[in-house]
C-alpha positions, 0 to 999 in steps of 0.5 A: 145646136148652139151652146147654152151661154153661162148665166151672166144676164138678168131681165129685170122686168118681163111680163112672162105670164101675159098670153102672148107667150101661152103658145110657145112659153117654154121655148121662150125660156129656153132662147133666153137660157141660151143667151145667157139669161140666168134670172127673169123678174115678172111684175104683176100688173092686177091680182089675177097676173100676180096669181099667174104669175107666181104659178109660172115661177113655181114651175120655172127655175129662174123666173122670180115675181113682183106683186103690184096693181099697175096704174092702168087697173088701180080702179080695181083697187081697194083694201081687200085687194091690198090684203091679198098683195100682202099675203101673195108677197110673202112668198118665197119667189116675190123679191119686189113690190110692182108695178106700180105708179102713174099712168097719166097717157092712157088716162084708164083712172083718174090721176086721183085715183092712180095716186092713192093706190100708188102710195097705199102700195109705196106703204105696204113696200116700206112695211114689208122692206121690199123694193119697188118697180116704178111705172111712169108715163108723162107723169114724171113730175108727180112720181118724183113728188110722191117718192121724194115723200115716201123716202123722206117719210118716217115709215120708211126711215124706219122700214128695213128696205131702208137699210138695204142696197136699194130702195128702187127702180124707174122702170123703162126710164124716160126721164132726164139727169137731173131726174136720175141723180135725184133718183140716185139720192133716193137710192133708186136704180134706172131700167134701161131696154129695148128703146136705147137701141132705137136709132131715133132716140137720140136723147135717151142715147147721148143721156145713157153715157152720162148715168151711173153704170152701177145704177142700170138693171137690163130690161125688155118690158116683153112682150112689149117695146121690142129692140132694134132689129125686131122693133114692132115685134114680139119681145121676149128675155133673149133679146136683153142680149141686144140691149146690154150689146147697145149699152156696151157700145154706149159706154166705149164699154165690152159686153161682158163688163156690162153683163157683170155690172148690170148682174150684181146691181140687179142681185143686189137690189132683189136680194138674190145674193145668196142664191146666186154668186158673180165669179171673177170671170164675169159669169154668174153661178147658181148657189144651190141651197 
């Protein structure tokens, strides 16, 4: 049987709760454990995967949630769903508000539609002082507006999630440097996953380098965008072993000192510090209350 790795990874962003992992759900847990996987962070996408999803992480240890309505379902939304967003965040394993943001490639809402349900939610974020996870597809210019207003905005200059570590993360980045230091002065964090080790992104790779080590969180996005070799596949939390091996060579760096890097970035900005430690070693203990 091969040994259980020490937890020193983080899946900022995986869709545990989606049925494609209905048949073998805790065998996918235990692969990541192996690989060192010590925290799985699962945005919802609708209320219904939000619920799911929160019913996952009661069960499972390390499986902490974001509450959000994904573009693609912001038809859906309206007042009552964000009361019971805001109801469903007050719980004790939500650390984030996600995911949320712009859709402009599926086109299943209008871009007026996606852009509402965007701030009402960027709102509820900076009134409850919770991170957000950003989704962007061909929409990066209206994302960047609407979040240059929101961090400029008096509500969240007055929000406690302006006075924490960071106020987000553009999930499955797909923008260029000028955009990421533009992000980098929002006191944002960039998601990075399965398609840095696709051997044709060469734009994403010759960019990784020149971004902020200490702005990166490891991501899957599983079941979906699954790393090189497994592309086409299933993706799963074990597989962010794969991405941090492809940062690592990206950045002359080893492994282990993007584990640690990308670790502490990733506690930080879910506010799970004083659940878990980094020791010197570049391992991540559990602190048991």
């Amino acid at each position: 049987m091969q040994p259980v790795r020490p937890f020193y990874l983080v899946d900022s962003h995986c869709h545990l709760d989606l049925q494609q992992f209905d048949a073998d759900r805790v065998e996918v847990v235990a692969r990541a454990r192996a690989q060192g996987v010590g925290l799985i962070i699962n945005p919802g996408i609708d209320l219904e995967h939000c619920s799911r999803a929160l019913a996952l992480a009661e069960q499972i240890e390390e499986l902490y949630v974001a509450v959000g309505i994904h573009p693609n379902s912001a038809e859906s939304f309206d007042e009552l769903v964000l009361g019971s967003l805001e109801k469903l965040a007050k719980h004790p394993k939500v650390v984030a508000i996600g995911e949320i943001g712009l859709d402009f490639y599926w086109k299943t809402s209008t871009p007026e539609t996606q852009r509402r349900v965007f701030i009402q939610q960027l709102e509820l974020a900076a009134t409850l002082g919770l991170p957000v996870i950003i989704h962007s597809r061909d929409a990066n210019h209206a994302v960047r507006e609407i979040l240059g207003d929101w961090v400029n905005s008096r509500l969240f200059q007055r929000s406690p999630l302006a006075q924490r570590p960071f106020a987000g993360v553009l999930h499955a980045y797909s923008g260029d440097l000028a955009l990421a230091e533009e992000a980098y002065r929002w006191n944002f964090v960039l998601g990075l996953g399965g398609p840095v080790t696709f051997r044709n992104a060469h734009g994403l790779r010759e960019l990784v380098p020149k971004l902020r080590l200490d702005r990166l969180l490891l991501e899957t996005d599983a079941p979906y965008l699954a790393p090189h070799p497994f592309r086409g596949r299933r993706n799963e939390p074990a597989y962010i072993a794969l991405v941090c091996e492809t940062l690592a060579q990206l950045f002359a760096l080893t492994s282990e000192e993007i584990a640690i890097q990308t670790t502490a970035t990733a506690l930080r900005f879910f506010g799970l510090e004083d659940r878990f430690g980094v020791d010197f070693s570049g391992h991540v203990t559990a602190v048991h209350s």
